[in-house]
C-alpha positions as CSV (number, residue, x, y, z in Angstrom):
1,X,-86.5,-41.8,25.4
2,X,-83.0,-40.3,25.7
3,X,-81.4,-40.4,22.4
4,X,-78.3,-37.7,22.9
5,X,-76.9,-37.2,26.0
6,X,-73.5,-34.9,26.2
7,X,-71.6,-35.2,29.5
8,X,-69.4,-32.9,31.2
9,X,-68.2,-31.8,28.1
10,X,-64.7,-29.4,27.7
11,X,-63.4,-28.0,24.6
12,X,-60.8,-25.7,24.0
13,X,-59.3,-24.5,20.2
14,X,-55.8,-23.2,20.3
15,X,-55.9,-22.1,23.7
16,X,-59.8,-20.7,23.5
17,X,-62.1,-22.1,25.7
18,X,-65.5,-23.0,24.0
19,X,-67.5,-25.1,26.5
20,X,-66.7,-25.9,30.2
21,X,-68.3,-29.0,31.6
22,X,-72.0,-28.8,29.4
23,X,-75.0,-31.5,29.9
24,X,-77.7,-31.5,27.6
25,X,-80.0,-34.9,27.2
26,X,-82.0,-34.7,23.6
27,X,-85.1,-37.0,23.6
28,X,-86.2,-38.8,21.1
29,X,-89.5,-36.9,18.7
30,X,-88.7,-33.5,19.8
31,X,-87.4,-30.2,18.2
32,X,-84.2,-28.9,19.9
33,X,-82.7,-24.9,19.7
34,X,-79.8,-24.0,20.7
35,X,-79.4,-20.3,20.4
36,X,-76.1,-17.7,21.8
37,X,-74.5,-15.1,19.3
38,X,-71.7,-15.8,16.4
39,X,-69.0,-17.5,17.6
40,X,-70.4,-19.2,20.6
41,X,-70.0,-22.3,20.0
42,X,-73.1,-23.7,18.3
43,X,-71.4,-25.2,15.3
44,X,-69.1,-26.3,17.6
45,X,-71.7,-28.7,19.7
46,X,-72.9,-29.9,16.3
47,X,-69.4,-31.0,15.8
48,X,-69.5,-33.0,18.8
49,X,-72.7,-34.8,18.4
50,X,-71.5,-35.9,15.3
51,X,-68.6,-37.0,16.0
52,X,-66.6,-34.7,13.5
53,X,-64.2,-34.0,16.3
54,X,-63.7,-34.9,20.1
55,X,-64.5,-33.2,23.1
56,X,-61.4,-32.4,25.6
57,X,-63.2,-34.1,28.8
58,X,-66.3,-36.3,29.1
59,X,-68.2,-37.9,26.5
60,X,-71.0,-37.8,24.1
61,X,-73.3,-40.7,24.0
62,X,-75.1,-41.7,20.7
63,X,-77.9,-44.2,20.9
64,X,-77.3,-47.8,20.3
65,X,-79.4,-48.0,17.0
66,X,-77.2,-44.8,15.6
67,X,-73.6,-45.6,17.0
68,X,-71.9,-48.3,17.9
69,X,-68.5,-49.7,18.9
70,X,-67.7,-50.2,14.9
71,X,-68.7,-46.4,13.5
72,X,-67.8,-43.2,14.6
73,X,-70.0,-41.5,12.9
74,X,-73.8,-41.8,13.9
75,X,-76.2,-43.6,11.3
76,X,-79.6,-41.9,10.0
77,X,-78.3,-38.3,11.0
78,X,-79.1,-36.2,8.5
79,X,-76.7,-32.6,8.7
80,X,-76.3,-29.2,8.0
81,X,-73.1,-27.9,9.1
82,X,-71.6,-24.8,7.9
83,X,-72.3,-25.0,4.3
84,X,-71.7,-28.0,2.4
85,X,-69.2,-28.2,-0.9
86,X,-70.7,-29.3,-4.0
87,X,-69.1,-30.2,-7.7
88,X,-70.4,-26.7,-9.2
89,X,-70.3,-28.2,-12.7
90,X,-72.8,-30.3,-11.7
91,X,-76.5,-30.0,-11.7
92,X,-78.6,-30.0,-8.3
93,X,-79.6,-33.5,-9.2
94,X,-76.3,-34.6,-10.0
95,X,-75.1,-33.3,-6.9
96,X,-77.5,-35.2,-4.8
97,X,-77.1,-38.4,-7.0
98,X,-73.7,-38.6,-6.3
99,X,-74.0,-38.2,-2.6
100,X,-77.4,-40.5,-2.9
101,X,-74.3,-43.1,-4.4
102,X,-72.0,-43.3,-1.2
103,X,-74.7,-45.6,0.6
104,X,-77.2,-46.6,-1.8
105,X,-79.7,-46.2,0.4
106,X,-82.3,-44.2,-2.3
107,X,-83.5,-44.2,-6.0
108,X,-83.7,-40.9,-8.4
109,X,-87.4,-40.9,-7.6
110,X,-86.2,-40.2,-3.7
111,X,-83.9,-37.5,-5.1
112,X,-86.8,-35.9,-7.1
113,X,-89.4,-36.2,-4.6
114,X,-87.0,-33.8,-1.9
115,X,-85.7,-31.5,-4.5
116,X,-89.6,-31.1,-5.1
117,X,-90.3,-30.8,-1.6
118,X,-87.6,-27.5,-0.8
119,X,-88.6,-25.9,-3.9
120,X,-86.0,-27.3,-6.5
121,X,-86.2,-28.3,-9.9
122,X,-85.0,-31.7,-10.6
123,X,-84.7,-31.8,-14.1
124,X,-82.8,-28.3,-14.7
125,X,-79.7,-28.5,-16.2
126,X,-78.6,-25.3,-14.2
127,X,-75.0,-25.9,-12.6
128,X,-74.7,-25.3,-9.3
129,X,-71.8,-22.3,-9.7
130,X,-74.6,-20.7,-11.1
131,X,-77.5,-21.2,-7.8
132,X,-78.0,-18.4,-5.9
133,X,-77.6,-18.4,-2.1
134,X,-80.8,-19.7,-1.4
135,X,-80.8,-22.4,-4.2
136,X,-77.8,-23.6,-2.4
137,X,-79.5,-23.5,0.8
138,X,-82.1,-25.4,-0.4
139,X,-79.7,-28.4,-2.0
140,X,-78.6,-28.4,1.6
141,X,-81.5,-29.2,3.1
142,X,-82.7,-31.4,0.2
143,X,-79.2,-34.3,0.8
144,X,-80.0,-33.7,4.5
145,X,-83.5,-34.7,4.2
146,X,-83.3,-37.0,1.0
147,X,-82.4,-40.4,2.6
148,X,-85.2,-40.1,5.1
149,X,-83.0,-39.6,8.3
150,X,-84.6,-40.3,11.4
151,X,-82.0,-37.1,13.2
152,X,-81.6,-33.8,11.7
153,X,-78.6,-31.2,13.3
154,X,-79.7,-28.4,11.2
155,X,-77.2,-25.5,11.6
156,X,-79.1,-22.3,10.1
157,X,-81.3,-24.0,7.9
158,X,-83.1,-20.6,7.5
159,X,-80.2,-19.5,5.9
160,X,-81.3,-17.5,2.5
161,X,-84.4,-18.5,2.3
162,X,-87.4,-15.9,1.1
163,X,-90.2,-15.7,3.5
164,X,-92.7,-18.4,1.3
165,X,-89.7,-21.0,1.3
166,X,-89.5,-20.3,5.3
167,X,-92.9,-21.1,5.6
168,X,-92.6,-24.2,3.9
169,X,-89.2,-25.8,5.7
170,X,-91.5,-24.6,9.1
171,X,-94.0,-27.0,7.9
172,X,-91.7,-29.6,6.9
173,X,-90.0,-29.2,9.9
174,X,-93.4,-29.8,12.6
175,X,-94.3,-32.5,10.0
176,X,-91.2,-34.3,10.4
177,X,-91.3,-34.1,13.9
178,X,-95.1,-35.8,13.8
179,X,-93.5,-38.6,12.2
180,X,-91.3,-38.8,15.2
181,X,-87.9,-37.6,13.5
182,X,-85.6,-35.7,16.2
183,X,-84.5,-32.2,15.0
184,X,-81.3,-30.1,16.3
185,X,-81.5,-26.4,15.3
186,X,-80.0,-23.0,15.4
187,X,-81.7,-19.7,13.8
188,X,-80.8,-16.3,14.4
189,X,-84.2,-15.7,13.9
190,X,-86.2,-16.0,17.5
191,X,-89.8,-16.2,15.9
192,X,-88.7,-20.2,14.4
193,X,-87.0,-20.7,17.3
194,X,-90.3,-19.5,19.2
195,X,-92.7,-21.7,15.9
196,X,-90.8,-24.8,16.1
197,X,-88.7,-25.8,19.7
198,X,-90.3,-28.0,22.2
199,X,-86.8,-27.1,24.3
200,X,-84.3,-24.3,23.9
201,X,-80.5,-23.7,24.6
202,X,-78.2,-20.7,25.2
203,X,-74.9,-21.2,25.1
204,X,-73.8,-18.5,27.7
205,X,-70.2,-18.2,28.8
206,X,-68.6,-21.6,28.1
207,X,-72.2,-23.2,29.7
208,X,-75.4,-24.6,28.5
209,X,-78.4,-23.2,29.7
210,X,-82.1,-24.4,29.4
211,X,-84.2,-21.2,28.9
């Protein structure tokens, strides 16, 4: 079942042309990759899907349980896009509790269960100046996962992360797709690419090609 579908889609920044006239359909269930180097475009398309800004020519269109003519941004997506702010004199949990508070969709035993799930600690009182990269990475993934999203657009979600807490988000990532979540990914890293995609994309001068 088509969920995504990007049509003849152009956008330029300040005169630089980033896509010219790209298709992709994204299906429900399935893991996407969309692969090209730095700069390319990748975040870019992210951007797009989620409506964080508008493409130039043709049109992105968002299925009817996620979108409709009264939002602009997409329900039940759950993102990673460049890398998220947070309040560093707040804990991890804090962090999440106040995001957790914008839609009241969860409870703190929610919050605990994901930070458990990435490989946080819920109840330390560690401030989040104080996380290293990959801590961060993880409280990433934990508010994009917490509220049970059915759509993931995961930019570098690898990001950081030692090998054991790679082999973990793999296996969180297959099992969310078993429960019939769709995931949209990037990696610099072809062996998750490889591990993980039922489809992959290059973005390859301006274009999107299926490899």
């Amino acid at each position: 079942m088509s969920l995504i579908e990007v049509r003849n889609v152009q956008k330029s920044y300040k005169g630089l042309t980033i896509f010219q006239d790209i298709d992709l359909t994204i299906e429900k269930g399935k893991i996407y990759g969309i692969v090209g180097p730095n700069g390319s475009g990748k975040s870019v398309l992210f951007k797009l899907i989620c409506g964080f800004v508008r493409p130039d020519h043709g049109e992105i269109l968002i299925g009817g349980e996620y979108l409709h003519k009264d939002i602009t941004f997409p329900k039940n997506f759950g993102i990673i896009i460049d890398r998220p702010g947070y309040l560093g004199n707040k804990t991890g949990f804090g962090n999440l509790k106040s995001l957790a508070m914008i839609q009241n969709k969860i409870d703190d035993e929610q919050i605990i269960k994901t930070m458990n799930l990435v490989g946080l600690q819920p109840t330390a009182e560690q401030k989040v100046r104080k996380y290293s990269l990959g801590m961060k990475q993880k409280l990433a993934l934990a508010q994009a996962f917490m509220e049970n999203q059915e759509v993931l657009i995961l930019d570098e979600p690898f990001n950081a992360l030692d090998f054991e807490s790679v082999e973990k988000l793999r296996s969180l990532l297959l099992n969310f797709k078993k429960e019939g979540k769709t995931i949209i990914m990037t990696s610099h890293n072809q062996e998750d690419i490889d591990l993980l995609c039922d489809e992959v994309y290059r973005i390859n001068k301006f274009k999107l090609e299926e490899l």
